[in-house]
N, C-alpha and C positions, 0 to 999 in steps of 0.2 A: 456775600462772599463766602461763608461760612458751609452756607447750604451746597455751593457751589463746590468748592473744596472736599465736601464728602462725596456730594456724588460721584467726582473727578476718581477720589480714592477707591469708594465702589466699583466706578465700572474701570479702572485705570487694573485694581488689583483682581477682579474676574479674567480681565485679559490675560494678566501673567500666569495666574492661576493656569487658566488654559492653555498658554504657552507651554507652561511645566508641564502638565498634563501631557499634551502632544506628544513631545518630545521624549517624558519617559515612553510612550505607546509607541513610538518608532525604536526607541533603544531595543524594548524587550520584542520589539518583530522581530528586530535584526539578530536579537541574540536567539531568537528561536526556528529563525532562519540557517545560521552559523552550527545549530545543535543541529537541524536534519542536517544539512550539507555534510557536516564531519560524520554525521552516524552513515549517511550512505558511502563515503569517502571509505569511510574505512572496510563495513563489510565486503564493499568492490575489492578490493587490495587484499582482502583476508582470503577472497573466493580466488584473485589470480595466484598468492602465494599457493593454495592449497594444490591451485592444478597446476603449477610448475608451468616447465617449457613449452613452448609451441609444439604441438603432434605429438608431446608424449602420453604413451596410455596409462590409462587408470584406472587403480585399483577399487573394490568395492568399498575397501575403509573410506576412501577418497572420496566416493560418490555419497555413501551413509555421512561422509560431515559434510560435504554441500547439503546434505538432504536435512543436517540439523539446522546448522545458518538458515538456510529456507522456513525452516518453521520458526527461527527464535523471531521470524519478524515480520511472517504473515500471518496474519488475522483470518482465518478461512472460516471460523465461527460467523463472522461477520457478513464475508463472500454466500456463505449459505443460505444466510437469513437475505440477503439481496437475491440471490438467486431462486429461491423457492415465495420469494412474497406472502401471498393471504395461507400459502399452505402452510406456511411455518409454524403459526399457531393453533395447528389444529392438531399438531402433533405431540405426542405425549417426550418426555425428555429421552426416555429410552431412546425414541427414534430420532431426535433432534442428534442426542451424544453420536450416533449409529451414523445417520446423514454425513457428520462433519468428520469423520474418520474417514469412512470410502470417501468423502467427495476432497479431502484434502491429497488422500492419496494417488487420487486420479491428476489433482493439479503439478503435485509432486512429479510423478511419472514425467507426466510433461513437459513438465521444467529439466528434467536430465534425462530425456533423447538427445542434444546433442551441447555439448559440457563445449564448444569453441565457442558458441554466442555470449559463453562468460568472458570470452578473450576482450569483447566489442573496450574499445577506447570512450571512457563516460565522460561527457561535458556536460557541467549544472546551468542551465542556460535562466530559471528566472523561478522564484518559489512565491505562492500566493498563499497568504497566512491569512486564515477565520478562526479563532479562537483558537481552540485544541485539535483542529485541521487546519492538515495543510499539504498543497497539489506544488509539488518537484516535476517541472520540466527540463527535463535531459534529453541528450543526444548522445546516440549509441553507436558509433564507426566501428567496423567491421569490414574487413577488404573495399575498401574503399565507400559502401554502401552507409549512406543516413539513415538515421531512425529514432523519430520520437517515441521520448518512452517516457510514459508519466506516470505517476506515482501519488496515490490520493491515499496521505497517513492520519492517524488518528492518536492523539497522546491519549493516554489513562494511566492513570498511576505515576508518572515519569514516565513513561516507554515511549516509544514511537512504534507503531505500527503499519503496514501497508494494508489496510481494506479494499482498496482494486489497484490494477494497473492496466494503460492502454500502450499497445504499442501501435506504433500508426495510424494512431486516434482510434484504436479498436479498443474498447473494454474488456474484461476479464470476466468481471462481473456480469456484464450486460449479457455480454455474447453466452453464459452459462443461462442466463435466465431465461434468455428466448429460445435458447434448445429445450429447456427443462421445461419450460411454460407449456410446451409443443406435446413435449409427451404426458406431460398432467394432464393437460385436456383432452386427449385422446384416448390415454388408456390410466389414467391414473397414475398416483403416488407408488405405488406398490411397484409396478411397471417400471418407473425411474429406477428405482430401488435395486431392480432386479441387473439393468442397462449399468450402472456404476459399479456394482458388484462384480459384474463379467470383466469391464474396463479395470477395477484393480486389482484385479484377481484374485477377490474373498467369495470365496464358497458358501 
């Protein structure tokens, strides 16, 4: 009875153990679920106050702080090193520092040719948490038009980061590596170099 009664205790209190376990493991998804959702909540709402009314135009101060917001929360370091692959380490840091300046400013540029795709109405539609990532599926309404747009972040330090986003199931990331992949192999690093440079207008 004795023997019995311990065992019972053994695997009786593994169980709860693991109960407890669980449950904090769902608590803290959800609280880090609730952390991205409010961190993109808010920079959305920080981007529509900044651009005011519908059609009205804006100024370059205007543009220069979307263009800060935009960097305090992409990772283009990151984007780079996905985008150039095995060449990334063959490069000494001068050219790595050099690389993620042009190629951030190219995505920059990008991002504000047209400042109304900020207007799109954002719905959080389901967040899938691995550790210190985690993939934000939204929907983007914009005159009537859907549009998934996901968002794959990476904590460090406390932050939250975005290291790529797809829109339309297109990556960011992906779609830079296989243009960039095209002209490494054909004409080399250098070549790239030259192509990014012209694109953001450093001499």
């Amino acid at each position: 009875m004795k023997v019995f009664l311990i065992i019972f205790s053994i695997v009786f209190g593994t169980a709860v153990q693991n109960s407890v376990q669980a449950a904090a493991a769902v608590a803290d998804e959800q609280a880090v679920i609730d952390e991205v959702r409010q961190m993109l909540i808010d920079r959305d709402q920080e981007i529509k106050a900044l651009l005011g009314p519908e059609d009205s135009e804006h100024s370059e101060a205007q543009r220069d702080e979307l263009m800060e917001i935009i960097n305090q929360i992409i990772d283009y370091r990151a984007m780079a090193r996905h985008a150039l692959q095995d060449t990334w380490d063959t490069l000494s840091d001068d050219q790595k520092d050099e690389f993620v300046d042009v190629f951030a400013r190219v995505i920059r540029d990008q991002s504000l040719n047209s400042l109304e795709i900020y207007r799109a109405e954002v719905t959080y539609e389901s967040f899938d948490v691995d550790g210190r990532f985690v993939t934000a599926h939204t929907i983007a309404i914009l005159d009537n038009v859907r549009t998934p747009v996901i968002y794959e972040m990476e904590n460090r330090d406390g932050e939250w980061f975005v290291i790529d986003m797809s829109v339309d199931n297109v990556s960011t990331a992906d779609s830079y590596r296989r243009s960039f992949q095209r002209i490494i192999q054909r004409r080399g690093f250098d070549a790239l170099m030259d192509n990014l440079r012209r694109r953001a207008g450093v001499s």
